[in-house]
Structure formats: C-alpha cells, structure tokens
C-alpha positions as CSV (number, residue, x, y, z in Angstrom):
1,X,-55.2,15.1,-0.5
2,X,-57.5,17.8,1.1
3,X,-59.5,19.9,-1.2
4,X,-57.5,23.0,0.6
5,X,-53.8,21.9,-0.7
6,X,-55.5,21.4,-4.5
7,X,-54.0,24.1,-7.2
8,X,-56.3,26.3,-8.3
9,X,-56.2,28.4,-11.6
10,X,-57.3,31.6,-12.3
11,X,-57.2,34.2,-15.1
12,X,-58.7,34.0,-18.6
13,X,-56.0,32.4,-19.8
14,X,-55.6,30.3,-16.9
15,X,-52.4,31.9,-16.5
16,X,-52.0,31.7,-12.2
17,X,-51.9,28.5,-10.9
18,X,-51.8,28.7,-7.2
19,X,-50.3,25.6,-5.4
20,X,-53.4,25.6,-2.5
21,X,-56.6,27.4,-1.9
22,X,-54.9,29.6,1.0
23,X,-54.3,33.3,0.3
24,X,-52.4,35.8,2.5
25,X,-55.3,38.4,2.8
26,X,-53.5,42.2,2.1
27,X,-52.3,43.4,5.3
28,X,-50.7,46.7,5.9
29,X,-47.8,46.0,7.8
30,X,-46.3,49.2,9.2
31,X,-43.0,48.5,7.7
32,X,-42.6,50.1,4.5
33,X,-39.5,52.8,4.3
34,X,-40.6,56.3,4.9
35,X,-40.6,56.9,0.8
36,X,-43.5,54.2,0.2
37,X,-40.3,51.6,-1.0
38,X,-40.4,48.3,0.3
39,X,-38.0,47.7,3.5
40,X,-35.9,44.6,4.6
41,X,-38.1,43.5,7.5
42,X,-41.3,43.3,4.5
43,X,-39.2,41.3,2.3
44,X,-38.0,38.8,5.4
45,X,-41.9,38.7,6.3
46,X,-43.0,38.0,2.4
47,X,-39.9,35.2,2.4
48,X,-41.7,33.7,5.7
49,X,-45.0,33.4,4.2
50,X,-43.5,31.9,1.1
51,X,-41.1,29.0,2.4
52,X,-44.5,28.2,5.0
53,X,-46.7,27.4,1.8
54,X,-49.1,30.6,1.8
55,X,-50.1,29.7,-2.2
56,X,-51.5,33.5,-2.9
57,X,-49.5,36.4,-1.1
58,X,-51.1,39.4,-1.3
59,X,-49.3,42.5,-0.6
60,X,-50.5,45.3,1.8
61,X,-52.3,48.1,-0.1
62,X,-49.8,50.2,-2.3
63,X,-50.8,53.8,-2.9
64,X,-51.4,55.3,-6.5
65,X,-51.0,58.6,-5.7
66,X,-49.0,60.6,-3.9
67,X,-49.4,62.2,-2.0
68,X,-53.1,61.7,-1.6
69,X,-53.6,58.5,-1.7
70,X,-51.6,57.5,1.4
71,X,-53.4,56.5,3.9
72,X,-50.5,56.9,6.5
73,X,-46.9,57.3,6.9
74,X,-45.2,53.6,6.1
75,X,-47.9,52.5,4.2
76,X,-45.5,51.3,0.5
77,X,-46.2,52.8,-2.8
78,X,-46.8,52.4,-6.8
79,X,-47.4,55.6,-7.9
80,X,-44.1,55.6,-10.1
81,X,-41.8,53.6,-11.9
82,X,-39.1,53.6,-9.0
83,X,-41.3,51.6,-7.5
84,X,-40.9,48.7,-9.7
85,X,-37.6,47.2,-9.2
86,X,-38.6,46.8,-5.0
87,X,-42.0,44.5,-6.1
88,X,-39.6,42.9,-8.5
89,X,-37.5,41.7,-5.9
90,X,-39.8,40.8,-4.0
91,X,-41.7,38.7,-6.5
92,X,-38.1,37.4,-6.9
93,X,-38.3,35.8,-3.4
94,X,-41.8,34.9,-3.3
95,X,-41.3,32.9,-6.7
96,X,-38.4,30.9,-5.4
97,X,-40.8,28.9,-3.1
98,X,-43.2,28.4,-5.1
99,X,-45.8,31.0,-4.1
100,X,-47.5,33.6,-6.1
101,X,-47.5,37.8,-5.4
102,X,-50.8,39.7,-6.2
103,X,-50.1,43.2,-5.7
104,X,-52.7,45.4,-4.2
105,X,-53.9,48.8,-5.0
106,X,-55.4,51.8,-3.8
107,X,-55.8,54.8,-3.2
108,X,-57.5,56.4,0.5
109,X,-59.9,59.2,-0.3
110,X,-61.3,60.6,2.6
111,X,-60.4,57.4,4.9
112,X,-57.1,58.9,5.7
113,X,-55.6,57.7,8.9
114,X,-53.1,60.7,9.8
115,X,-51.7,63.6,8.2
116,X,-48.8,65.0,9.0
117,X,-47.6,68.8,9.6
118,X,-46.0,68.2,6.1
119,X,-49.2,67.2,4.8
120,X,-50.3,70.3,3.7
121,X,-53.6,68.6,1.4
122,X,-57.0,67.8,2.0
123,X,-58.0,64.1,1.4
124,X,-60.7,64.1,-2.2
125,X,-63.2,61.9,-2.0
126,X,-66.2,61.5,-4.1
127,X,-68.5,63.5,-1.9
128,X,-67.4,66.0,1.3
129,X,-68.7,63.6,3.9
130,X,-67.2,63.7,7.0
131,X,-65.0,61.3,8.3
132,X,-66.6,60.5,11.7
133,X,-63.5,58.8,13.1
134,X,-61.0,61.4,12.2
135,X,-63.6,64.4,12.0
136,X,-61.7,65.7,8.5
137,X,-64.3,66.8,5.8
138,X,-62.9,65.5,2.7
139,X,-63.3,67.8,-0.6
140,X,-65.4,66.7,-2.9
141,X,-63.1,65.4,-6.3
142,X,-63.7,67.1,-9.6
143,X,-64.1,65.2,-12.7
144,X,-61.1,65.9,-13.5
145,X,-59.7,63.8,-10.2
146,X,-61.7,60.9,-10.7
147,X,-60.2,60.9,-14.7
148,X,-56.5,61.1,-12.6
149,X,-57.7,57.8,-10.2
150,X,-58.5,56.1,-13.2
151,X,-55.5,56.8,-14.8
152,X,-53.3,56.2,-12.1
153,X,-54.7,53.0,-11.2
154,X,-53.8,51.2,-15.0
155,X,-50.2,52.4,-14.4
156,X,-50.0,50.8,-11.2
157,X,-51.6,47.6,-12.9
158,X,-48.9,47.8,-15.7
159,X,-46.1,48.9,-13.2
160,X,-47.4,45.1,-11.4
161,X,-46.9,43.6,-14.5
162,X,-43.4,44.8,-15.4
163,X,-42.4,44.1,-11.9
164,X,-43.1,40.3,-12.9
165,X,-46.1,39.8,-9.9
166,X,-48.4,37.3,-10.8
167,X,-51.5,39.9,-10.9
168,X,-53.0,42.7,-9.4
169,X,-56.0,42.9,-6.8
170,X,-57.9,46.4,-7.0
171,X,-58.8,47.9,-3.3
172,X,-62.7,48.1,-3.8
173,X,-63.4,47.1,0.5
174,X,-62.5,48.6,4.2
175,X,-63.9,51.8,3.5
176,X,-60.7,53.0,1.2
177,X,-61.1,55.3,-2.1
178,X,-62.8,53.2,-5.1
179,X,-64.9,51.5,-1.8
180,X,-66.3,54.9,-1.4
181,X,-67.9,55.2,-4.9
182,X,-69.6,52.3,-4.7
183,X,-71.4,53.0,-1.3
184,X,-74.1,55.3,-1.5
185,X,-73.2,57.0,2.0
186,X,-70.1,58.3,0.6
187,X,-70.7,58.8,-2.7
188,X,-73.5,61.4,-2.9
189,X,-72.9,62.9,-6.5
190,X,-75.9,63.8,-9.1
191,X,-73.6,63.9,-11.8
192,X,-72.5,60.3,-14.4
193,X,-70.8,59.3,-11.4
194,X,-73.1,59.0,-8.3
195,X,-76.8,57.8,-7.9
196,X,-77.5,54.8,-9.8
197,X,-75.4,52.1,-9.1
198,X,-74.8,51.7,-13.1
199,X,-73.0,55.3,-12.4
200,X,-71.5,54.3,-8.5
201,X,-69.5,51.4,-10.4
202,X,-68.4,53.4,-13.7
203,X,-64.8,54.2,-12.2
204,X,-64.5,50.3,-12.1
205,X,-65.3,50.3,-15.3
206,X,-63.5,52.8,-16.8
207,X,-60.2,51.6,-14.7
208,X,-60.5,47.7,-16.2
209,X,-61.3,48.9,-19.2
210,X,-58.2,51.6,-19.4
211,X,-56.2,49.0,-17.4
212,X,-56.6,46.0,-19.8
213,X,-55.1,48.5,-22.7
214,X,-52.3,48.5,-21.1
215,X,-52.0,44.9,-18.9
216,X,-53.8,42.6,-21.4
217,X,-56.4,40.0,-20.9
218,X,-53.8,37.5,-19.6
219,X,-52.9,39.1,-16.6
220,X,-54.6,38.1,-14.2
221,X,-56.8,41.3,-12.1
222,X,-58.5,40.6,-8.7
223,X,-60.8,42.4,-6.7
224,X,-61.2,42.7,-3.2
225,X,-64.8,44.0,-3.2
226,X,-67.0,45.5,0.4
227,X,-70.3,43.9,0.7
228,X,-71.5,46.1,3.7
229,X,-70.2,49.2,4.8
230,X,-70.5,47.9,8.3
231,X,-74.0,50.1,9.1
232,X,-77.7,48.7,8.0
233,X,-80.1,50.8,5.9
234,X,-80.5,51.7,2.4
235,X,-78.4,55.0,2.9
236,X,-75.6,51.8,3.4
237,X,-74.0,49.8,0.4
238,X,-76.3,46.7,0.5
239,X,-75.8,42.8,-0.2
240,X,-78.1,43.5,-3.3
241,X,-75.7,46.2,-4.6
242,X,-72.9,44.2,-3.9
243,X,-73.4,40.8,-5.7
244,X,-74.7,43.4,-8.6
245,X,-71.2,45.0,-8.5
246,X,-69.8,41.5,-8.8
247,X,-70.8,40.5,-11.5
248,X,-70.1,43.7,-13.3
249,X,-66.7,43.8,-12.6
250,X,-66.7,39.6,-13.9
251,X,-68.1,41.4,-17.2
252,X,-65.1,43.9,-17.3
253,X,-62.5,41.2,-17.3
254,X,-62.4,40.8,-13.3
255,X,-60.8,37.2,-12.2
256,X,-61.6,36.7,-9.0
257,X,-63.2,38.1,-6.2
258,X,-62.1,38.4,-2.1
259,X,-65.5,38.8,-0.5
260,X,-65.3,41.4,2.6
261,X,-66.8,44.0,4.6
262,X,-66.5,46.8,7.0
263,X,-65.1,50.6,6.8
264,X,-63.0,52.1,9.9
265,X,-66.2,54.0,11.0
266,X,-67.9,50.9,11.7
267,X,-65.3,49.7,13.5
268,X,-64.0,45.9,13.9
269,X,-66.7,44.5,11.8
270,X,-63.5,43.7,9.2
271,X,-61.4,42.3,11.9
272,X,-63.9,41.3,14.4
273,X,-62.4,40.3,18.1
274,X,-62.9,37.6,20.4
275,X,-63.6,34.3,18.0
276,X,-63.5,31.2,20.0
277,X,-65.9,29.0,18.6
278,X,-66.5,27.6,14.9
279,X,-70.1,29.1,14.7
280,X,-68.5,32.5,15.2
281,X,-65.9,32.0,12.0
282,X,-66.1,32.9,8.2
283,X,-68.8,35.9,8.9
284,X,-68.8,37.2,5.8
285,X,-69.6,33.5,4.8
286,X,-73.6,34.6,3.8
287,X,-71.9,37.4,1.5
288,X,-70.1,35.1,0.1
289,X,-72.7,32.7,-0.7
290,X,-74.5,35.3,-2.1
291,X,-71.6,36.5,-4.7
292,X,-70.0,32.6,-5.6
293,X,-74.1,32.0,-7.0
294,X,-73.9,35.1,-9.0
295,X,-70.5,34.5,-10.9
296,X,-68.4,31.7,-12.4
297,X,-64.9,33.2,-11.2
298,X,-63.3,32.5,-7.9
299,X,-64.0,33.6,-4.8
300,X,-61.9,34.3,-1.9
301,X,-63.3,34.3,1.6
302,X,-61.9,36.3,4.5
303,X,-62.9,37.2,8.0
304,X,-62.5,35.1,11.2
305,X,-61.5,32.1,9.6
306,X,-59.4,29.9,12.6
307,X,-60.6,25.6,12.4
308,X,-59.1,24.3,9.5
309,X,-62.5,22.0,9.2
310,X,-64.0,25.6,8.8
311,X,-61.6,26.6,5.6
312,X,-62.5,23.0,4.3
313,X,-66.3,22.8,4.1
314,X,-66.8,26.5,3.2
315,X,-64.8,25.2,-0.4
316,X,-66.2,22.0,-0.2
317,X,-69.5,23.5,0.4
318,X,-69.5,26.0,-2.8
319,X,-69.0,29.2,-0.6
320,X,-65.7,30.2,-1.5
321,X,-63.3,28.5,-3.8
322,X,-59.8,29.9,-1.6
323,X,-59.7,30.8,2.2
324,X,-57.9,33.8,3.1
325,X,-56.2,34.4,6.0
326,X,-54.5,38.1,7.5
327,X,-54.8,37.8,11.5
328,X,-53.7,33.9,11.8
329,X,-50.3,34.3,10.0
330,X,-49.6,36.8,11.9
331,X,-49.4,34.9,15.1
332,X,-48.1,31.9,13.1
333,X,-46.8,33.1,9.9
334,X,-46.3,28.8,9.2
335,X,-49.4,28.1,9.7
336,X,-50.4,26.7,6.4
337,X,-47.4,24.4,7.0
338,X,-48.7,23.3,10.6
339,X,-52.2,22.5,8.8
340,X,-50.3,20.2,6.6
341,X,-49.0,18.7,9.1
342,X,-52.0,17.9,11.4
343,X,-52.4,21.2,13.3
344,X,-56.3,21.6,13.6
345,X,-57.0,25.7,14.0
346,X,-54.8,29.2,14.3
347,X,-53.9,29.7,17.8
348,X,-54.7,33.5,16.7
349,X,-56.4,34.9,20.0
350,X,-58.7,37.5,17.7
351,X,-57.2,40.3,19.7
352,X,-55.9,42.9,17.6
353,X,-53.3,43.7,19.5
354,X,-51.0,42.5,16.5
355,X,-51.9,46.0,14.4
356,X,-49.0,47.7,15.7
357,X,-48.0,51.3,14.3
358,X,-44.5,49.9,14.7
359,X,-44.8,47.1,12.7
360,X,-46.8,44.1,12.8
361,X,-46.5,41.4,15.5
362,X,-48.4,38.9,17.5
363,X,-48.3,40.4,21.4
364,X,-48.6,36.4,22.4
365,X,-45.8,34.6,20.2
C-alpha cells in the first residue's frame, strides 16, 4: 500500500486516527445560510468529500464572533451554542464513511472582505493599519478585546467538542485575525501584546491554555499557522519567526500543524495560478521543511499540490507527514478515490475561477 493511504494518528492521546494522509484544506465555500448555520448544499458537499475518501475534512473557517469576526456575508458560524446541533450533523455524515471533521476557527480582524449597509462596526484588529485591498482602517483592539478573542475562541473549541467533531484547527494563516498578531506588519503594539515575538504569540498562548480548561488534553487542537505574509523584509513575519511560533504552540498542547502562507494583500501567493508542471507544486514545501525539523507533531502541507508522485515523496521524504488539498477537490471532489484507483494528478487547471461568491464550483467540470 502507498505511504499516502497509511492511517495516521494524532493527538496526545492518539485519539484521531485518520484513514490516509490526505486532508481537505478549509475552504470557504460561499454556502452557508445568511445566519452563519450550515445549509443543505454544505452538508451534500461534506457527504461528497466523505464517501470519495478525503481522510481529514476540514471545515471552512467558522466565525467566533459576531458580528465582527465575519469576514463576509455566508461565511458559517460558532459564536453560540445554536450553532452546535448543525456541526453535529454534519459530523454525523462525515463519520458514516469513515472520514474525520476538524472544525476551523477564526475570527477576521481587520481582513474583512465586505461590510454591509447593516454593518454598522468597524473591523478591531491589533494595530489601525490599513487594509490596502479594501482601504478600511481597522481600530486598534483594547485589552479588553483581545481578553474577548481569547475567550471566545475556547468556547468555540468546547462548542467543537460537544458537537462530536474529531478536533478543532485554530486560523493562525491567510492574513485573518490571530495571523495578524503574529506578523509584525500588523501587529504594531508596545504593550504585553506586540514587539517581541514571546508577546506577538501570547494570544496563542493564552487561548490553548484557556481552551484546554475547557476541551481537555484529549481532544485533539490543530493549527493552521502563516509562514510568510506574502511580502519580504523584516517589517514581514519571517520563516525564522514562524518555525519559532511552531514550536511554541507544540509546547501549549498544539497537535499538528498545516504549514501555509500568504494574506489577501499579497495576493495569490496562497492560491497561486497557473501550475502545470511538478517543479512548480508544494511551494510552501521549504516552509515546511523548515517547521517538520523543528517539531515532533504532524505536519500538513498545502499549496499547489496536483502529481500524486508529488504528495508521495514530500511524506516519504520527511517534509510533511499529510498532503492537503482545497483547489483539486473542487474540480474533482473524488479525487482521492481516482488516486486509488490509478489516476496520476488533479486535472485542477490552477485557475481560480472556482472561488465563486455564489458558491463554489469548478468553471471546467
């Protein structure tokens, strides 16, 4: 058997076993009900993923906070407990064939993609820098905010638990709210929560710490953590600063990492276009690298990855111990079946054309 259709375990307690080493990156799908609840078409999608043998699912980012932590209208929610019974029935379907749900979180601080003319609030975000793609000025959060994020984000990690998902993956990438503590362009504090990078990373801290009061050590909490902001220059989140934040969140109970990269300012370096050739795959592979050599939990890889040959020598290779894929299954949401049964690559065109406000969909299927 290939190394990719091996289970993997992961937690402390060894408590998720995944069937294979391929995840279903998050992806915001565009199809959550206007209320942030979870609609028909998103369970039919997660029940596609899960009868094709996608071994991790990983939900598109749920919000914490309403209502500023939305990054848009459709985007689904966890910021209460009505919430709950949706991601239960969804873990419902996911667990029936033998797939496992990872539900992320986060919150957008100032990377907020539209407000509304019933959005009558400013995005917070740890410093008032602007937002060069939207040109909104963000207010710069109290302490008193930042004490509400942490807050908010162990409740979502408890509300994942009671909802009976198989773990929880904190939104620390793509340029989104606990991403922008940790990068020194956006956070410009002088106070215990900007400078040092000791002080950039003490919200993760504080959340794991709060969070595994309330979750336990046994459930398993991933990480989907940037390593470059997308920019060069130390005024940038650097490679240095990211494997650093790596292994602090592996001290505070982290169980895995998804290496990735990018904010919307910088624009397609997360979902870069045109990849038709093998060399041009898995570029966030040197990250990667970089991170499995600094810590002995898993790492996930995403970005660009299309040859299945690819997937295989990165694990093979000690880069990554699970692939991750967002782009491919959306042109062929079987994929991981084809692979198992001889297809060689994604016919995913690299287009992103399938990032449609009206819901997801390949423009070439």
């Amino acid at each position: 058997m290939r190394i990719l259709f091996e289970p993997l375990a992961i937690g402390a307690a060894r408590s998720l076993v995944v069937r294979n080493r391929f995840v279903r990156s998050a992806t915001h799908d565009f199809m959550g009900n206007v209320d942030g609840s979870l609609s028909d078409r998103e369970f039919d999608l997660y029940r596609t993923l899960a009868v094709h043998e996608v071994g991790l699912i990983i939900t598109g980012h749920a919000y914490v906070l309403h209502p500023e932590g939305r990054v848009r209208p459709g985007q689904n929610a966890i910021y209460d407990n009505s919430f709950i019974e949706g991601y239960r029935k969804l873990a419902g379907i996911v667990h029936e064939y033998g797939s496992k749900l990872v539900l992320q979180i986060n919150h957008a601080g100032r990377q907020v993609d539209i407000l509304t003319k019933e959005d009558v609030w400013t995005p917070v975000a740890p410093s008032p820098v602007t937002n060069r793609v939207t040109g909104i000025t963000p207010r710069e959060m109290t302490e008193g905010e930042i004490l509400q994020w942490i807050e908010a984000y162990a409740a979502a990690m408890a509300r994942a638990k009671a909802a009976g998902c198989d773990g929880v993956q904190l939104h620390i990438a793509h340029g989104y709210g606990l991403s922008q503590f940790i990068s020194p362009h956006t956070n410009r504090r002088r106070d215990m929560w900007g400078g040092s990078l000791e002080n950039r990373t003490r919200i993760l801290r504080e959340i794991m710490s709060r969070g595994r009061r309330l979750v336990g050590d046994d459930f398993p909490v991933l990480a989907k953590l940037n390593t470059t902001d997308g920019f060069a220059g130390p005024e940038y989140l650097t490679l240095e600063d990211a494997v650093a934040t790596a292994r602090i969140l592996e001290s505070c109970g982290v169980d895995a990492i998804e290496v990735s990269g990018g904010m919307k300012e910088a624009g397609d370096v997360m979902s870069r276009k045109d990849i038709n050739s093998q060399e041009q795959e898995a570029y966030f592979s040197g990250a990667a690298r970089a991170i499995k050599a600094a810590v002995s939990i898993p790492v996930i890889l995403v970005g660009g990855l299309r040859s299945l040959s690819v997937m295989e020598s990165l694990v093979t290779g000690g880069v990554a111990d699970m692939v991750s894929l967002c782009r491919p299954l959306i042109r062929e949401p079987d994929l991981i079946s084809r692979f198992r049964n001889g297809q060689a690559k994604s016919a995913c065109r690299s287009c992103n054309a399938c990032f449609n406000p009206g819901g997801i969909q390949c423009p070439y299927k």
